[in-house]
N, C-alpha and C positions, 0 to 999 in steps of 0.2 A: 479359472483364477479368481480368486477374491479381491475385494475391496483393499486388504491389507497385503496383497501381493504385487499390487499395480504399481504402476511407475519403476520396476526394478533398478533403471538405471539412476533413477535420481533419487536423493533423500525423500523419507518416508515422512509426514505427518507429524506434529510432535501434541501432545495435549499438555498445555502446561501452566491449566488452572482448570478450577471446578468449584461450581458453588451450589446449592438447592436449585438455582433458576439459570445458572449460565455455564457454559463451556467455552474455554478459551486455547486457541485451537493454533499452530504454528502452521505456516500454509508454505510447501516449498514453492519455487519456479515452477512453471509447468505443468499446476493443477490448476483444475478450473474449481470455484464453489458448488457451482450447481452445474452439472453436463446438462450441455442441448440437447443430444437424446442419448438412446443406449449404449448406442459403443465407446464411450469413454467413461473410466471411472473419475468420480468426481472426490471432494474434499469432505459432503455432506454423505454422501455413499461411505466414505473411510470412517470417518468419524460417528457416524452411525452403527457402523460395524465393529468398530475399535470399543464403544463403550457401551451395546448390547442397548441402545436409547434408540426414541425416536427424538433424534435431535430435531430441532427446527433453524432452518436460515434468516440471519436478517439483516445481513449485509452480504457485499459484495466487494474481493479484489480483482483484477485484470491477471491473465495466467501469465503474464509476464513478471509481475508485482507478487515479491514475497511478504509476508509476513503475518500480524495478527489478524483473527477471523471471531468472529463467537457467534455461538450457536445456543439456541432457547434450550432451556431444558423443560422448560414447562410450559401450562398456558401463558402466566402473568410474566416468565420470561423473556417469551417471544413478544408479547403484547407490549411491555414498558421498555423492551429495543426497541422494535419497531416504530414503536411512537418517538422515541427520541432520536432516532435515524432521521425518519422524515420530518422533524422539528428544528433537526441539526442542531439541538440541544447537545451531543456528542463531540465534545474535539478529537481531533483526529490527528495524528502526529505520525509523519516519515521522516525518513534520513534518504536523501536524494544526493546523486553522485553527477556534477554536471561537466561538461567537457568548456574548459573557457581559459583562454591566457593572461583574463584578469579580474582582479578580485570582485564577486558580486555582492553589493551592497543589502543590507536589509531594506525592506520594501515588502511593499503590499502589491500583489499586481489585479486590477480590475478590468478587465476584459470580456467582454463574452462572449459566447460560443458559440457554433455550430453545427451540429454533428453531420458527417459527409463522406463522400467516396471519391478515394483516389488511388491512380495506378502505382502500384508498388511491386517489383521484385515477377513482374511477366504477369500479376493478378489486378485485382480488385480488393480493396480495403476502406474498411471502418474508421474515421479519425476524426480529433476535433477540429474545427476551424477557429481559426481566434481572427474576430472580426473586428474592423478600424470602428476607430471611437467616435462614439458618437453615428454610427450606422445604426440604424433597427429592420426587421422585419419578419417574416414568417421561419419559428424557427432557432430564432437568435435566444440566447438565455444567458441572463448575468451569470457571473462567474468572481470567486473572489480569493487569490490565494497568499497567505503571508507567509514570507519565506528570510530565513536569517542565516548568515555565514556560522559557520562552525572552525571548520579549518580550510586553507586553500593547498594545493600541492598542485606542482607543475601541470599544469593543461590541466586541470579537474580540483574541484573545489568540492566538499562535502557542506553537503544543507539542511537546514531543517525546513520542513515545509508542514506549512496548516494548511489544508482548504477549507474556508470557512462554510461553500457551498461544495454539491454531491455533484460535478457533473460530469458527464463521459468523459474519461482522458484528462481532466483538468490540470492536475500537475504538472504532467508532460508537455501539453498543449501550450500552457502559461509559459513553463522554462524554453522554450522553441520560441518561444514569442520575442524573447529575449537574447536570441540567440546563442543561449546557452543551454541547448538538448541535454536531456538522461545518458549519458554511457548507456552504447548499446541499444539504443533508441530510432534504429534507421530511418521509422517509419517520420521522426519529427525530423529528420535531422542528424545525426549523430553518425560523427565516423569511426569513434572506436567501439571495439566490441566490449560487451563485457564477457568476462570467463565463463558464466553456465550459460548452457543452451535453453532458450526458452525464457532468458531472464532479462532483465537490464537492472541500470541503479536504482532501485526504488523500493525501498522498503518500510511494508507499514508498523513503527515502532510500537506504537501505543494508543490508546483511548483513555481519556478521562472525559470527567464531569458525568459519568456514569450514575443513575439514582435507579436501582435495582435492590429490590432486597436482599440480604447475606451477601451479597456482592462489593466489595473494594469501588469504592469511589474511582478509579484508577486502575488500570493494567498495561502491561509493556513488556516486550518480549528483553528477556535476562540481558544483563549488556554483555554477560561471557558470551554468548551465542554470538553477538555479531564480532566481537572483537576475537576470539580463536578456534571458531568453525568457520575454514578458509571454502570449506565445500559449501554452507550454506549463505554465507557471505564474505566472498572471494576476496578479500582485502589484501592486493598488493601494495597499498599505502598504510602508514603503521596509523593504527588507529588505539588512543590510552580512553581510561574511564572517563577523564577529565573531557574529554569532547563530546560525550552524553550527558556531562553534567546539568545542562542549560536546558533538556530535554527532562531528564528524571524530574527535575525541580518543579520543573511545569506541570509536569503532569504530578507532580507530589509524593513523588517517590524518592528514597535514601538515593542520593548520588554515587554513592558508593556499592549499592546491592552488588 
């Protein structure tokens, strides 16, 4: 089985930009960027095979977390992500789906982290720790997330979220903190499920402030995609253009695409 046969049961990859130096790549539930080792097919493995390229990585989602991905096409592709990756020169923009019975307020949340192990589900697991304020020590790492309401609907509120910094789990971690977990997020918290297996509410929408040559200032995954592909984003709550609007703008895209 190939690259572009894997995953059969769940949605395949979408590629849905391309430029001289970048690839802009749809990531479903359930893939990972780069596989730990060889027995899982990866997004960079697909994508590599899908456009006959030696793409290169230079970010990273959680296989739980759908959405945008890009990949170098070139050297000075991978080199001027890269560099803006770890400069956090890149904003970063999801649509988070959180389980709460009242409305959450715009807010910055400033927390930091810890990355750590806790029992989950009869194992051992990977998570962030969000540590009380004003703690420090070995380990500990700011963290900084801005987050704004979009629409609320019964027990679940839909959100925009920036994290201004890269750190393991930080969205999920920050929303937990607040006691308002991701849908489908057991591991922070969360008791309802979401609908795909392998997913929860979190999806990466967009990147701006991108400075790449022949490349858009700007990219974001179509808003048709999330609003009536119910398989790739399961929306039982009715979701209109108008509610991406505060997100396209931002990142300087037509509200209306």
């Amino acid at each position: 089985m190939t690259a572009l046969d894997a995953h059969p049961e769940q949605r395949q990859p979408t590629v849905i930009y391309t430029s001289k130096h970048v690839v802009a790549v749809f990531k479903p539930y359930g893939w990972v960027v780069v596989a730990p080792n060889a027995d899982e097919t990866s997004l960079l493995q697909w994508a590599r095979q899908f456009t006959r390229e030696h793409l290169r990585p230079v970010h990273r989602l959680d296989r739980v977390t759908a959405g945008l991905v890009l990949f170098g096409r070139t050297d000075h592709g991978q080199y001027t992500l890269e560099q803006q990756f770890k400069r956090r020169s890149i904003a970063k923009h999801y649509l988070a789906w959180a389980e709460t019975d009242t409305s959450i307020q715009k807010q910055q949340i400033d927390r930091k982290l810890k990355k750590a192990r806790r029992s989950y589900n009869g194992g051992k697991v990977d998570y962030a720790m969000v540590i009380p304020a004003g703690a420090s020590g070995p380990g500990m790492v700011s963290a900084s997330t801005y987050i704004k309401p979009i629409r609320h609907y019964q027990r679940q509120q839909l959100l925009w979220a920036q994290p201004k910094t890269g750190r393991y789990h930080q969205i999920r971690a920050h929303l937990s903190s607040l006691n308002v977990p991701i849908v489908g997020d057991a591991i922070y918290g969360a008791k309802t499920i979401w609908p795909i297996v392998d997913g929860i509410g979190l999806i990466a929408f967009g990147l701006s402030k991108l400075a790449v040559k022949d490349t858009p200032s700007a990219l974001c995954l179509p808003t048709e995609l999330l609003i009536t592909d119910q398989e790739t984003c399961p929306l039982k709550l009715p979701l209109a253009p108008q509610d991406l609007r505060p997100i396209r703008q931002s990142i300087g895209l037509p509200s209306t695409r």
